[in-house]
TIVEX-47092 format. One record per residue (C-alpha): residue in three letters; x, y, z. Coordinates in Angstrom, 2 decimals. Example, Ala and Ser with C-alpha at 12.3 -4.5 7.8 and 13.67 -1.06 7.14 Angstrom:
BEGIN
PT   residu      east     north        up
PT      ALA     12.30     -4.50      7.80
PT      SER     13.67     -1.06      7.14
END
This chain:
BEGIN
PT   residu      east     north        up
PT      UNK     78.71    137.87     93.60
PT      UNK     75.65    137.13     95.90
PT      UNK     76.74    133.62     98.03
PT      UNK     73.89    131.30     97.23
PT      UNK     72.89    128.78     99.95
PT      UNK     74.20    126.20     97.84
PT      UNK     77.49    127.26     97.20
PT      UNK     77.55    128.17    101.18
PT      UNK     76.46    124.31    101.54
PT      UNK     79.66    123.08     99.46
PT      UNK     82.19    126.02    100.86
PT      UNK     81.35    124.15    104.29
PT      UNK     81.79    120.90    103.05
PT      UNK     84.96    121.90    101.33
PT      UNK     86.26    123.81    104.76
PT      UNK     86.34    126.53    102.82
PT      UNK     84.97    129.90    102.45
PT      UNK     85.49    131.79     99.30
PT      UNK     86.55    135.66     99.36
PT      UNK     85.38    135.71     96.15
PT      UNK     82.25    133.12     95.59
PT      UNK     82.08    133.77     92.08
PT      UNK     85.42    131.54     91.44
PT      UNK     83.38    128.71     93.30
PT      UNK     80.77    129.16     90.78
PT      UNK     82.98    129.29     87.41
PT      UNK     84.57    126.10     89.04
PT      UNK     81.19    124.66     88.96
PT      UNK     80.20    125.50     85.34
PT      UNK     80.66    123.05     82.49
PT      UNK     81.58    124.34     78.96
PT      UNK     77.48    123.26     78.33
PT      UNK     76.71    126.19     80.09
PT      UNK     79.33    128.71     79.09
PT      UNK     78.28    131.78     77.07
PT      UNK     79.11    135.47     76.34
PT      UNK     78.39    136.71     80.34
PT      UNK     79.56    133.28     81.39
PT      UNK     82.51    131.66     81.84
PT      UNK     83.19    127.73     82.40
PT      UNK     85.77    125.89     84.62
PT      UNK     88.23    124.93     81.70
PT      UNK     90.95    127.42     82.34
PT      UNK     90.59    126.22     85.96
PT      UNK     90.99    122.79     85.32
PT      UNK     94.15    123.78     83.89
PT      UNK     95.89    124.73     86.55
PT      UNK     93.88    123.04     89.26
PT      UNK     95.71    120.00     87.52
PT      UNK     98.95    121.65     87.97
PT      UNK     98.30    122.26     91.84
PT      UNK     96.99    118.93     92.95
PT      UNK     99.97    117.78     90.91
PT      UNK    102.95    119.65     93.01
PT      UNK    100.58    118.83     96.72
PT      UNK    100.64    115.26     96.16
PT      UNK    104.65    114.94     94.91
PT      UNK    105.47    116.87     97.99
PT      UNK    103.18    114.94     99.99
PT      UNK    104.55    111.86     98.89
PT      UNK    108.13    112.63     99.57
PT      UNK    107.69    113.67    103.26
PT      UNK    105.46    110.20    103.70
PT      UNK    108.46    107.80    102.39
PT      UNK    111.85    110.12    102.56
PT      UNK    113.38    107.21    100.82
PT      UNK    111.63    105.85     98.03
PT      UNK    112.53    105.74     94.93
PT      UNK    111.10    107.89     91.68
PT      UNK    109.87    104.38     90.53
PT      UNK    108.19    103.64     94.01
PT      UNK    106.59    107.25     94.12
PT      UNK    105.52    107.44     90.30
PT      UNK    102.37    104.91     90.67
PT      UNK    101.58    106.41     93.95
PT      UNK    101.22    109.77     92.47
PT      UNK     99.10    108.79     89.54
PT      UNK     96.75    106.80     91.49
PT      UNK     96.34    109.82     93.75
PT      UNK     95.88    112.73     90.91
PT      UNK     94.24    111.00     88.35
PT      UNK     90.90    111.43     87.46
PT      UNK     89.40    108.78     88.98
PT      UNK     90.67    109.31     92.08
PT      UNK     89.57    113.09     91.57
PT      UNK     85.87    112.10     90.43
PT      UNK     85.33    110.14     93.79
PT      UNK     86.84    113.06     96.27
PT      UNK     83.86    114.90     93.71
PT      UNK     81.14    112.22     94.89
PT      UNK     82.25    112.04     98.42
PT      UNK     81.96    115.71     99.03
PT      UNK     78.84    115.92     96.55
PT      UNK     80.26    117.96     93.42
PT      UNK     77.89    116.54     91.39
PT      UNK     75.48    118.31     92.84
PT      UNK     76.21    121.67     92.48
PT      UNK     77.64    121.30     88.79
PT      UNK     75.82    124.05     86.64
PT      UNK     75.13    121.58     82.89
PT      UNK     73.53    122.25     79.86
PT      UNK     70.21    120.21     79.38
PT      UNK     71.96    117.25     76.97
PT      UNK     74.48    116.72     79.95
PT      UNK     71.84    116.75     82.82
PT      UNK     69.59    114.63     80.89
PT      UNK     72.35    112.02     80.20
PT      UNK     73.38    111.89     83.54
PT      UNK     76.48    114.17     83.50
PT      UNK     76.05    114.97     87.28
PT      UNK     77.60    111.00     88.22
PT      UNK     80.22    111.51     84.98
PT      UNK     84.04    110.51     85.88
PT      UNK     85.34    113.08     83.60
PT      UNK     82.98    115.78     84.32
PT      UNK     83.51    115.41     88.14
PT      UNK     87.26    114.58     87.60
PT      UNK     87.11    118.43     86.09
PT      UNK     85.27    119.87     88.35
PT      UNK     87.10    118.62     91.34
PT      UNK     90.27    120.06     89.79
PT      UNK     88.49    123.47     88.94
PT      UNK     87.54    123.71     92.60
PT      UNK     91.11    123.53     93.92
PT      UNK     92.45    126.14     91.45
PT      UNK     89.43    128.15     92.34
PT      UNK     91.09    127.89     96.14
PT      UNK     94.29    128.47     95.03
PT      UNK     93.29    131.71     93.38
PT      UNK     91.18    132.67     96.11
PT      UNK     93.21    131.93     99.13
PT      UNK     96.58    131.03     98.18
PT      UNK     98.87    127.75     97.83
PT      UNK     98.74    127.00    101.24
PT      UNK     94.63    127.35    101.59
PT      UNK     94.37    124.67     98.60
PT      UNK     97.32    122.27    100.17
PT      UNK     95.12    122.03    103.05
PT      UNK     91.79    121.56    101.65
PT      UNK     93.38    119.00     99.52
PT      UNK     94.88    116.69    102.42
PT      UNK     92.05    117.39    103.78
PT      UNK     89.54    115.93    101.11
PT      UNK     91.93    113.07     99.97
PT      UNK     92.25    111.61    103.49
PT      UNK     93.63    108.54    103.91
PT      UNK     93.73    107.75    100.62
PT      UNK     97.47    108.93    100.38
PT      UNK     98.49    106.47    103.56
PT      UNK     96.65    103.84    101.40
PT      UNK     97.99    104.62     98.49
PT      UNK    100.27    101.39     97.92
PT      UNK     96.72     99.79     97.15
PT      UNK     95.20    102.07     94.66
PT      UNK     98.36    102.54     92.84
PT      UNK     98.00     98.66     90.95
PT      UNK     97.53     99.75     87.30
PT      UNK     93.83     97.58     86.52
PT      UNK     95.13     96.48     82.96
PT      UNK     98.49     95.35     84.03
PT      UNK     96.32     93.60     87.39
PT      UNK     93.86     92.14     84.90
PT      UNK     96.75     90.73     82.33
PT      UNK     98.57     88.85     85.46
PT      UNK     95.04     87.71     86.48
PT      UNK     94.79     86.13     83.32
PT      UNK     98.52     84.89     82.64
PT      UNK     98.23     83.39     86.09
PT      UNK     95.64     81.12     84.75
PT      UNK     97.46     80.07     81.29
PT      UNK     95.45     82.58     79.56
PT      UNK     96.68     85.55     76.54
PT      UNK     96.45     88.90     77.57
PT      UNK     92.96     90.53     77.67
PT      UNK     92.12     92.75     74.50
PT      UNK     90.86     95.91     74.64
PT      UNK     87.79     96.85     71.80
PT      UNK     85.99    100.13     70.92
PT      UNK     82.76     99.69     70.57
PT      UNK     80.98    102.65     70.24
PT      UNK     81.77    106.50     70.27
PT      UNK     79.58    109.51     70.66
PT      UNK     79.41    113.07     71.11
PT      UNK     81.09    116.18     69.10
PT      UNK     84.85    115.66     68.09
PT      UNK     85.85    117.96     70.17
PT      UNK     84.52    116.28     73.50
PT      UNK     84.23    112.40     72.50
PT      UNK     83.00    109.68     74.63
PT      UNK     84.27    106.00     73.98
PT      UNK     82.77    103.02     74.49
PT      UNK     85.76    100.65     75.42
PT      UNK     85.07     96.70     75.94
PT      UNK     87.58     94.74     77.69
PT      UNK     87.43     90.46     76.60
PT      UNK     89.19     87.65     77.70
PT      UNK     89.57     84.51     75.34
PT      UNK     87.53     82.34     78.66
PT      UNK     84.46     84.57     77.76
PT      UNK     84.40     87.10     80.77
PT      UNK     83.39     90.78     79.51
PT      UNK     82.92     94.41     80.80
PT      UNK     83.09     97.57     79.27
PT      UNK     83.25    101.34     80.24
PT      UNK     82.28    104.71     78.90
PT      UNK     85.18    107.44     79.23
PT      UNK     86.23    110.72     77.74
PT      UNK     89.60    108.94     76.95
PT      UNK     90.13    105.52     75.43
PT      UNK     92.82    105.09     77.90
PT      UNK     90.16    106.12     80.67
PT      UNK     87.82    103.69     79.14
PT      UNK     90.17    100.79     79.25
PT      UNK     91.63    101.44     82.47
PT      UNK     87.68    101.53     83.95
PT      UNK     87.48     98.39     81.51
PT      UNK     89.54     96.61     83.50
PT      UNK     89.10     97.20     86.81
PT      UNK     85.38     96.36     86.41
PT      UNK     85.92     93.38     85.02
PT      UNK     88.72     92.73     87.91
PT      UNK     86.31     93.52     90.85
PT      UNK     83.78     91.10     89.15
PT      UNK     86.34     88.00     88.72
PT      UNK     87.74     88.87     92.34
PT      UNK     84.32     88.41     93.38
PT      UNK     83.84     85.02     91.73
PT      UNK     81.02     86.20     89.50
END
Protein backbone atom coordinates (compact mmCIF):
# COMPACT_ATOMS: atom_id res chain seq x y z
CA UNK A 1 0.00 0.00 0.00
CA UNK A 2 0.96 3.59 -1.18
CA UNK A 3 2.05 5.64 2.37
CA UNK A 4 -0.24 8.62 2.29
CA UNK A 5 1.10 11.87 3.82
CA UNK A 6 -1.26 11.45 6.47
CA UNK A 7 -0.55 8.23 7.68
CA UNK A 8 3.35 9.38 7.32
CA UNK A 9 2.12 12.43 9.64
CA UNK A 10 0.76 9.92 12.45
CA UNK A 11 3.69 7.09 11.89
CA UNK A 12 5.94 10.18 13.06
CA UNK A 13 3.90 11.11 15.76
CA UNK A 14 3.58 7.55 16.85
CA UNK A 15 7.66 7.03 16.47
CA UNK A 16 6.83 4.65 14.27
CA UNK A 17 7.19 3.64 10.78
CA UNK A 18 5.11 0.88 9.41
CA UNK A 19 6.73 -1.97 7.10
CA UNK A 20 3.51 -2.53 6.07
CA UNK A 21 1.27 0.91 6.05
CA UNK A 22 -1.74 -0.83 5.18
CA UNK A 23 -2.07 -2.28 8.96
CA UNK A 24 -1.90 1.53 9.99
CA UNK A 25 -4.78 2.09 7.80
CA UNK A 26 -7.13 -1.01 8.84
CA UNK A 27 -6.24 0.29 12.44
CA UNK A 28 -7.76 3.47 11.40
CA UNK A 29 -11.03 2.18 9.85
CA UNK A 30 -14.26 1.99 11.81
CA UNK A 31 -16.76 -0.89 11.14
CA UNK A 32 -18.85 2.38 9.32
CA UNK A 33 -16.54 2.08 6.72
CA UNK A 34 -15.87 -1.62 6.35
CA UNK A 35 -17.00 -3.40 3.16
CA UNK A 36 -16.22 -6.33 0.79
CA UNK A 37 -12.42 -4.78 -0.32
CA UNK A 38 -12.25 -3.30 3.15
CA UNK A 39 -11.52 -4.34 6.29
CA UNK A 40 -12.10 -2.44 9.80
CA UNK A 41 -9.95 -2.34 13.02
CA UNK A 42 -12.19 -4.84 15.09
CA UNK A 43 -10.02 -7.88 14.94
CA UNK A 44 -7.25 -5.42 15.91
CA UNK A 45 -8.83 -4.10 18.76
CA UNK A 46 -8.89 -7.53 19.89
CA UNK A 47 -5.69 -8.17 20.46
CA UNK A 48 -4.37 -4.64 20.70
CA UNK A 49 -6.40 -5.03 24.07
CA UNK A 50 -4.53 -8.08 24.87
CA UNK A 51 -1.02 -6.29 24.29
CA UNK A 52 -1.48 -3.05 26.11
CA UNK A 53 -2.83 -5.44 28.73
CA UNK A 54 0.52 -7.70 29.33
CA UNK A 55 2.92 -3.97 28.75
CA UNK A 56 1.27 -2.30 31.50
CA UNK A 57 1.18 -5.54 34.18
CA UNK A 58 4.83 -5.87 33.44
CA UNK A 59 5.35 -2.32 33.64
CA UNK A 60 3.75 -2.08 36.79
CA UNK A 61 5.64 -4.79 38.52
CA UNK A 62 9.18 -3.48 37.72
CA UNK A 63 7.80 0.22 39.01
CA UNK A 64 6.71 -1.18 42.66
CA UNK A 65 8.59 -4.82 43.04
CA UNK A 66 6.52 -5.07 46.11
CA UNK A 67 3.05 -4.25 45.84
CA UNK A 68 0.48 -6.16 46.26
CA UNK A 69 -2.16 -7.69 43.45
CA UNK A 70 -4.68 -5.38 45.29
CA UNK A 71 -2.27 -2.27 45.06
CA UNK A 72 -1.46 -3.06 41.28
CA UNK A 73 -5.15 -4.02 40.17
CA UNK A 74 -6.54 -0.21 40.15
CA UNK A 75 -3.32 0.94 38.74
CA UNK A 76 -3.67 -1.27 35.81
CA UNK A 77 -7.24 -0.47 35.00
CA UNK A 78 -6.80 3.14 35.20
CA UNK A 79 -3.90 2.75 32.78
CA UNK A 80 -5.65 0.27 30.04
CA UNK A 81 -8.98 1.31 30.14
CA UNK A 82 -10.62 3.10 27.63
CA UNK A 83 -10.53 6.28 28.84
CA UNK A 84 -7.20 6.40 29.46
CA UNK A 85 -6.75 4.90 25.82
CA UNK A 86 -9.16 7.62 24.15
CA UNK A 87 -6.93 10.52 25.58
CA UNK A 88 -3.31 8.88 24.47
CA UNK A 89 -5.87 8.93 20.98
CA UNK A 90 -6.46 12.86 21.41
CA UNK A 91 -3.01 13.67 22.52
CA UNK A 92 -1.36 12.12 19.56
CA UNK A 93 -4.42 13.19 17.23
CA UNK A 94 -6.17 9.72 16.32
CA UNK A 95 -9.14 11.33 15.76
CA UNK A 96 -7.96 12.72 12.98
CA UNK A 97 -6.98 10.20 10.83
CA UNK A 98 -10.02 7.80 11.73
CA UNK A 99 -11.58 6.69 8.30
CA UNK A 100 -15.97 6.94 9.48
CA UNK A 101 -18.93 6.43 7.72
CA UNK A 102 -20.98 9.74 7.16
CA UNK A 103 -23.61 9.07 10.36
CA UNK A 104 -20.38 8.82 12.59
CA UNK A 105 -18.54 11.92 11.12
CA UNK A 106 -21.61 13.87 11.18
CA UNK A 107 -22.29 13.04 14.89
CA UNK A 108 -19.02 13.78 15.89
CA UNK A 109 -17.43 10.29 16.09
CA UNK A 110 -13.89 11.78 15.49
CA UNK A 111 -13.88 13.23 19.60
CA UNK A 112 -15.88 9.69 20.63
CA UNK A 113 -14.30 7.87 23.88
CA UNK A 114 -15.16 4.55 22.54
CA UNK A 115 -14.31 5.07 19.03
CA UNK A 116 -10.83 6.53 19.94
CA UNK A 117 -10.51 4.05 22.91
CA UNK A 118 -10.67 1.41 19.73
CA UNK A 119 -8.68 2.91 17.63
CA UNK A 120 -5.88 3.55 19.98
CA UNK A 121 -5.89 -0.18 20.75
CA UNK A 122 -6.06 -1.13 16.93
CA UNK A 123 -2.96 0.98 16.42
CA UNK A 124 -0.80 -0.93 18.92
CA UNK A 125 -1.80 -4.37 17.57
CA UNK A 126 -1.21 -2.92 14.18
CA UNK A 127 2.61 -2.35 15.72
CA UNK A 128 2.71 -5.45 17.20
CA UNK A 129 1.99 -7.21 13.95
CA UNK A 130 4.15 -5.05 12.09
CA UNK A 131 7.22 -4.82 14.17
CA UNK A 132 7.04 -7.16 16.93
CA UNK A 133 6.32 -7.16 20.88
CA UNK A 134 9.11 -5.20 21.63
CA UNK A 135 8.36 -2.28 18.79
CA UNK A 136 4.72 -1.90 20.46
CA UNK A 137 6.20 -2.04 24.29
CA UNK A 138 8.09 0.90 23.31
CA UNK A 139 5.72 2.96 21.46
CA UNK A 140 3.43 2.31 24.28
CA UNK A 141 5.72 3.74 27.23
CA UNK A 142 6.36 5.97 25.00
CA UNK A 143 2.76 7.43 24.34
CA UNK A 144 1.49 6.80 27.96
CA UNK A 145 4.28 8.87 29.57
CA UNK A 146 4.06 9.73 32.83
CA UNK A 147 0.87 8.69 33.25
CA UNK A 148 2.11 5.26 34.69
CA UNK A 149 4.47 7.22 37.48
CA UNK A 150 1.15 9.07 38.17
CA UNK A 151 -0.85 6.43 38.20
CA UNK A 152 -1.75 6.32 42.09
CA UNK A 153 -3.98 9.42 41.02
CA UNK A 154 -5.92 8.21 38.11
CA UNK A 155 -6.51 4.90 39.61
CA UNK A 156 -9.57 6.48 42.22
CA UNK A 157 -12.64 4.66 40.81
CA UNK A 158 -15.11 8.19 40.08
CA UNK A 159 -18.31 6.33 41.48
CA UNK A 160 -16.74 5.00 44.56
CA UNK A 161 -14.90 8.94 44.79
CA UNK A 162 -18.33 10.45 44.18
CA UNK A 163 -20.27 8.04 46.89
CA UNK A 164 -17.53 9.10 49.73
CA UNK A 165 -18.00 12.70 48.45
CA UNK A 166 -21.43 12.41 49.27
CA UNK A 167 -21.38 10.11 52.54
CA UNK A 168 -18.84 12.61 53.77
CA UNK A 169 -21.52 15.15 53.79
CA UNK A 170 -24.47 12.93 55.48
CA UNK A 171 -25.79 12.27 52.14
CA UNK A 172 -27.20 8.47 50.40
CA UNK A 173 -25.24 7.24 47.75
CA UNK A 174 -25.62 8.91 44.30
CA UNK A 175 -28.00 6.94 41.81
CA UNK A 176 -27.21 6.17 38.59
CA UNK A 177 -30.35 6.65 35.70
CA UNK A 178 -30.59 5.78 31.97
CA UNK A 179 -31.98 8.19 30.24
CA UNK A 180 -31.83 7.71 26.81
CA UNK A 181 -30.32 5.04 24.35
CA UNK A 182 -29.63 5.14 20.67
CA UNK A 183 -28.11 3.50 17.85
CA UNK A 184 -28.44 -0.27 16.36
CA UNK A 185 -28.44 -3.13 19.06
CA UNK A 186 -25.52 -4.21 18.08
CA UNK A 187 -23.46 -0.92 18.79
CA UNK A 188 -25.70 0.99 21.52
CA UNK A 189 -25.01 4.27 23.01
CA UNK A 190 -26.42 5.10 26.60
CA UNK A 191 -27.36 8.03 27.98
CA UNK A 192 -26.44 7.57 31.77
CA UNK A 193 -27.45 10.46 34.41
CA UNK A 194 -25.79 10.47 37.65
CA UNK A 195 -28.20 12.46 40.77
CA UNK A 196 -27.62 13.20 44.13
CA UNK A 197 -30.65 13.65 46.62
CA UNK A 198 -28.95 17.71 47.25
CA UNK A 199 -29.91 18.32 43.52
CA UNK A 200 -26.40 18.26 41.76
CA UNK A 201 -26.63 16.43 38.19
CA UNK A 202 -24.42 15.33 35.19
CA UNK A 203 -24.73 12.83 32.75
CA UNK A 204 -22.59 11.05 30.02
CA UNK A 205 -22.98 9.34 26.71
CA UNK A 206 -20.97 5.90 26.46
CA UNK A 207 -20.94 2.71 24.48
CA UNK A 208 -21.27 0.93 27.92
CA UNK A 209 -23.59 1.77 30.78
CA UNK A 210 -20.73 1.12 33.00
CA UNK A 211 -18.67 3.64 30.74
CA UNK A 212 -21.50 6.01 31.01
CA UNK A 213 -21.67 5.96 34.74
CA UNK A 214 -18.14 5.92 35.40
CA UNK A 215 -17.91 9.35 32.95
CA UNK A 216 -21.19 10.17 35.06
CA UNK A 217 -19.38 10.52 37.89
CA UNK A 218 -16.33 11.92 37.41
CA UNK A 219 -18.03 14.88 35.67
CA UNK A 220 -20.09 15.54 38.20
CA UNK A 221 -16.90 15.11 40.69
CA UNK A 222 -14.68 17.66 38.79
CA UNK A 223 -17.72 20.09 38.93
CA UNK A 224 -18.38 19.76 42.90
CA UNK A 225 -14.43 19.82 43.39
CA UNK A 226 -14.63 22.97 41.66
CA UNK A 227 -17.36 24.48 43.85
CA UNK A 228 -19.79 24.91 40.99
Amino acid sequence: MKRSAALADLEARLGHRFADPGLLARALTHGSMSGPHREDNQRLEFLGDRVLGLVMAEALLARDPTAAEGQLAPRYNALVRKEACAEVARQFGIGDALKLGRSERLSGGRRKMALLGDAMEAVIAAVYTDAGFEAARDMILRLWGDRIDRVEEDARDPKTALQEWAQGRGLPPPSYVETGREGPDHQPVFTIEVRLTSGETADAKASSKRQAEQQAASALLSRLERGE
